[in-house]
MIFIVO-7869 format. One record per residue: residue in three letters; x, z, y of N, C-alpha, C in turn. Coordinates in steps of 0.1 Angstrom, whole numbers, plus 5000, padded with zeros to 4 digits. Layout:
// residues N
alaXZYXZYXZY...
This chain:
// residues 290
unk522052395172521652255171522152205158unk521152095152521452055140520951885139unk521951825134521351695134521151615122unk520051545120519551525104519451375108unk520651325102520851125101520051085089unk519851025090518950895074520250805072unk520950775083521550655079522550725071unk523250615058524350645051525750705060unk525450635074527150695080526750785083unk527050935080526851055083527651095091unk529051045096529851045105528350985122unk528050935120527250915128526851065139unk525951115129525151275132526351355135unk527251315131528151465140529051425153unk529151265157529551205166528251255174unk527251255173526351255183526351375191unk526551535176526051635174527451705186unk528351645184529251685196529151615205unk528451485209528251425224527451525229unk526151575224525551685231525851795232unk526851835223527651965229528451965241unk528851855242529951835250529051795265unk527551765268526751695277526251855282unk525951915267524851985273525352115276unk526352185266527552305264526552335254unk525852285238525352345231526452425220unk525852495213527252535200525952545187unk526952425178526252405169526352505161unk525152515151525052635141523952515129unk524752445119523752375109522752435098unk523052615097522552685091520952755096unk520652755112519752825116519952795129unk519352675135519652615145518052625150unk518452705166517252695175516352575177unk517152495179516652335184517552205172unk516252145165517052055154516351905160unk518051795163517351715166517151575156unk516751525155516251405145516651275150unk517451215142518251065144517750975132unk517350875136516950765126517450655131unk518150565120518650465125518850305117unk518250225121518350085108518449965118unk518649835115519349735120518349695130unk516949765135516549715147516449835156unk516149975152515750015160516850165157unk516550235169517050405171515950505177unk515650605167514850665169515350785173unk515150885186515551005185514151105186unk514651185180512951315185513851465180unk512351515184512651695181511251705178unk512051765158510551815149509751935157unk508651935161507752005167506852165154unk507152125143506652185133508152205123unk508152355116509052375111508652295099unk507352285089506952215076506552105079unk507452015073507651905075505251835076unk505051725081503951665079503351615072unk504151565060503551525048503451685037unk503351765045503151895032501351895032unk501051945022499751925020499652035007unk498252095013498152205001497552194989unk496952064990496152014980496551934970unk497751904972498351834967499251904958unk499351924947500151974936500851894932unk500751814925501751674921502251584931unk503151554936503551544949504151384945unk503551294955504051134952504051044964unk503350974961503950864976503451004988unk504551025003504651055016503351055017unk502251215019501151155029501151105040unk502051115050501351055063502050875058unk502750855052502650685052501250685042unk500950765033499350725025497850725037unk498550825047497150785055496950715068unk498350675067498550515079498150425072unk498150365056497550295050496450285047unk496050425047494150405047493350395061unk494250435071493850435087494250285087unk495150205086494950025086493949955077unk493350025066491949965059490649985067unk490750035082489650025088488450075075unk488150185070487650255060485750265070unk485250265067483650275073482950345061unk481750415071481150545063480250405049unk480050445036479450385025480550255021unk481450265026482650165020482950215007unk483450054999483750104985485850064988unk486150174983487750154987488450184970unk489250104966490150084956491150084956unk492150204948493650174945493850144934unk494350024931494249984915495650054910unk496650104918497850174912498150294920unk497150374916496550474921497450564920unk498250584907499850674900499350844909unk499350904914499251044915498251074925unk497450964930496450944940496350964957unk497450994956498151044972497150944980unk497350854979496650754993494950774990unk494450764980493050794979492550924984unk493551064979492851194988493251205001unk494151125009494651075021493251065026unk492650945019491550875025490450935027unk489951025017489051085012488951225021unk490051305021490051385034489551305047unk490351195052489851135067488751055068unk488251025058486650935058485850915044unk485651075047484451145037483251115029unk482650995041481650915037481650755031unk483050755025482950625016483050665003unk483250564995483250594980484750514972unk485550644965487050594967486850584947unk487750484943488150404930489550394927unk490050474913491750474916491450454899unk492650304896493450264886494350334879unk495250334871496350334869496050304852unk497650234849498150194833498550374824unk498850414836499550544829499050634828unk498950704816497950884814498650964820unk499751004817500451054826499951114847unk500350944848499950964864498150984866unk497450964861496150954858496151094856unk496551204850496651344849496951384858unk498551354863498151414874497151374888unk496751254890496151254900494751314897unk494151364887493051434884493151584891unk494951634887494751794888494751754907unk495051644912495551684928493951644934unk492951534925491551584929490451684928unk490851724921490351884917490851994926unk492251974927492652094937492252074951unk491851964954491351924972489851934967unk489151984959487851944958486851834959unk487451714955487451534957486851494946unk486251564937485551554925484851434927unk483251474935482451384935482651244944unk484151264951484351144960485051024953unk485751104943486850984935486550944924unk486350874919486450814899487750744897unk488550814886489550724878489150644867unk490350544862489850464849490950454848unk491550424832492850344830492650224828unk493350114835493149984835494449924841unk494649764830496149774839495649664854unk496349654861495949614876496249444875unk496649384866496449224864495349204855unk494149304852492849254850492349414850unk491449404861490649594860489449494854unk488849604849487149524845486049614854unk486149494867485749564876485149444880unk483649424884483249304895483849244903unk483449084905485049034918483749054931unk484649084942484149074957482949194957unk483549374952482949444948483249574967unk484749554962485149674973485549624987unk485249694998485549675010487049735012unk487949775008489149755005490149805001unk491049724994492049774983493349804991unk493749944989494849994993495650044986unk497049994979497950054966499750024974unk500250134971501650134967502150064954unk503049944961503149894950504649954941unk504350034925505650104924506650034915unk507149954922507849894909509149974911unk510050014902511150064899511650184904unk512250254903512650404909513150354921unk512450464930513150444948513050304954unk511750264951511850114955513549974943unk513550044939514949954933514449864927unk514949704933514049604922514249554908unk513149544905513449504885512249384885unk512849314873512249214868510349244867unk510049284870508249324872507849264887unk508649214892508749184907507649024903unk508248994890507348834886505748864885unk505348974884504048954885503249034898unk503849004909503549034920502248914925unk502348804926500848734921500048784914unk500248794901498848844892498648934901unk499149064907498549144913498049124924unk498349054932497648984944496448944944unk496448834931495248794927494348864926unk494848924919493449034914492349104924unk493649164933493049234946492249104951unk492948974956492148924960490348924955unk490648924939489148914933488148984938unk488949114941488149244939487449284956unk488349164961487849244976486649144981unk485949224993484649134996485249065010unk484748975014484748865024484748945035unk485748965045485749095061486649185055unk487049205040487649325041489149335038unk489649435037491449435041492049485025unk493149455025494349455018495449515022unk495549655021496849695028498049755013unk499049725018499949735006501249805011unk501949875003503449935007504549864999unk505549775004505949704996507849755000unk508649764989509849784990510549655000unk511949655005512449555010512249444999unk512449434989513349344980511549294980unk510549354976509049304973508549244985unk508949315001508249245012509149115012unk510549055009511148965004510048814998unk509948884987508648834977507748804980unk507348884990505848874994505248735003unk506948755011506948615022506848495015unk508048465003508048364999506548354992unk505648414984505248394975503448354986unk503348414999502448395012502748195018unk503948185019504448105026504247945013unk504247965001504147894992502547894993unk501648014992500347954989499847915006unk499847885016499847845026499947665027unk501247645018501347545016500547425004unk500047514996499547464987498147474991unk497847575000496247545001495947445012unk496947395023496847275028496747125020unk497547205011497747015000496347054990unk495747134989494547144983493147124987unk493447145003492047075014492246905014unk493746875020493846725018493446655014unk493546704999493546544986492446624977unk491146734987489946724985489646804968unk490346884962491046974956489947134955unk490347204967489347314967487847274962unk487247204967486147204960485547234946unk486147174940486547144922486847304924unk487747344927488147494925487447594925unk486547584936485047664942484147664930unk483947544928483047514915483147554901unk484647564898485147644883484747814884unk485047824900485447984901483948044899unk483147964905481548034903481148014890unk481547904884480947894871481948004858unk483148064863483748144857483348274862unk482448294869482548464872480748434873unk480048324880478548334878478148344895unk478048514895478048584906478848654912unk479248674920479948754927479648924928unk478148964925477849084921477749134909unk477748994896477849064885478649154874unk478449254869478949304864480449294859unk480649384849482449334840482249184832unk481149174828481049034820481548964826unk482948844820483048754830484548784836unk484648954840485848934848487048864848unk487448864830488748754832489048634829unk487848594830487348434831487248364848unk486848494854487148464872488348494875unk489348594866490448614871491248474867unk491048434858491848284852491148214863unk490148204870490048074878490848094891unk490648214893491448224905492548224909unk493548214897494948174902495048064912unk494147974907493947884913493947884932unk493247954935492947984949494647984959unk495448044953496848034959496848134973unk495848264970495648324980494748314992unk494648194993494048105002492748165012unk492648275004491248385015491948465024unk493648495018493848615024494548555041unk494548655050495148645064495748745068unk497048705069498248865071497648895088unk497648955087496849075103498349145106unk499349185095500049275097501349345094unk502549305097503449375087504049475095unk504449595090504949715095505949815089unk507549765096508549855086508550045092unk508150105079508050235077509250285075unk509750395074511050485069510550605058unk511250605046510650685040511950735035unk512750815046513750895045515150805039unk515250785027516450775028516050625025unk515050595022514950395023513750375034unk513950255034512750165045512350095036unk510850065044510050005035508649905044unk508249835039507249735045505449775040unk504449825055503549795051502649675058unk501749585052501049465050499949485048unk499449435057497749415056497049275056unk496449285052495149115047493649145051unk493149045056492249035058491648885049unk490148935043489848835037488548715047unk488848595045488148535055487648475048unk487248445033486148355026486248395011unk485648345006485548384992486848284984unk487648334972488248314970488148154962unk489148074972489047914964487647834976unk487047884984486147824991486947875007unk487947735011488547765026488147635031
């Protein structure tokens, strides 16, 4: 028997690991143990199980460059409600894990991955080539507070958001709006927003939800949105057209304060030695028209 804690008190796992010796008459062996049991533990919940597979579930053969956890990348593309001829976007696509996630379980849409960095853009090329995802995926480098991409284009945007090593927060946490926004631009009316956010970002996220909630009530009030509506069409035109234009609708839309998006969802994940928050949106109008 072997027991594998997440939590920092490791005194924990071996309290336990002799409760069951002592219940069951096991004799531990941590080197080559018949039966390994699994303890997870954080300030709401206690998890116990027994791994059923010796390789772990996020191993994947296609994947060479190895980055965000597949199975949290394809619970995020399984909450985008993905449909066959959907257009699906990671604007911070970094090694593209959640896009060939996607792209292995719903073959029949059409997947779009960002990134600022050549680097991660390299590698997430060699990990679509090695799954044979060629014709399913297109990259660009583009930074994600303005892609030059049509607004209300994709049925929906799904990104890890990576700010700082191991989730650790840094000053980049301030443009957590711009990026909101943008997603908002990009997504069409019905469609979802699913995001992986660190504790310190799902933090952020609240206040920053809870602020435009309040401003888009004082913006119906005193008759506000309108005027808004009206900038936003006359800054973008159309809704289907092209790059011309994009950040001229991205400037009007700060404006909007979110105001399309509808949380459906928050969901704390474990990603081994940290926890972490995933969030989903749903868009219910066009942005700046509520």
């Amino acid at each position: 028997m072997a027991c594998d804690c997440s939590s920092p008190l490791q005194e924990i796992g071996r309290a336990v690991g002799v409760a069951l010796m002592k219940q069951c008459g096991w004799r531990a062996d941590l080197r080559d143990p018949d039966l390994e049991i699994f303890l997870h533990l954080n300030d709401v919940h206690c998890v116990v199980g027994i791994p059923l597979f010796r390789l772990p579930l996020a191993n994947r053969e296609y994947i060479k460059a190895a980055g965000l956890r597949s199975t949290i990348a394809w619970a995020m593309a399984s909450l985008a409600e993905i449909r066959a001829g959907a257009f699906v976007l990671d604007p911070m696509c970094g090694l593209g894990t959640i896009l060939l996630e996607a792209a292995k379980e719903w073959p029949e849409a059409c997947y779009w991955g960002a990134d600022i960095s050549d680097s991660q853009l390299e590698g997430a090329d060699v990990n679509i080539k090695t799954a044979g995802l060629m014709d399913k995926i297109e990259l660009l480098k583009a930074s994600v507070k303005a892609l030059p991409l049509p607004s209300e284009s994709f049925d929906a945007v799904i990104s890890d958001i990576p700010f700082g090593k191991k989730f650790k927060i840094t000053k980049d946490i301030e443009v957590l709006p711009d990026i909101l926004q943008e997603m908002e631009r990009l997504l069409r009316v019905g469609g979802a927003i699913v995001l992986l956010l660190s504790h310190d970002l799902h933090k952020r996220m609240d206040d920053i939800t809870k602020c435009a909630d309040h401003d888009s009530r004082d913006a119906i009030s005193d008759g506000t949105s309108e005027s808004t509506t009206a900038e936003a069409l006359r800054a973008d035109g159309n809704s289907s057209s092209p790059v011309k234009g994009v950040e001229e609708s991205f400037l009007s839309s700060r404006q909007t304060c979110f105001g399309s998006l509808v949380l459906e969802g928050a969901y704390g994940v474990s990603l081994g030695k940290t926890d972490a928050f995933i969030y989903k949106y749903k868009k219910i109008s066009t942005a700046g028209n509520q």
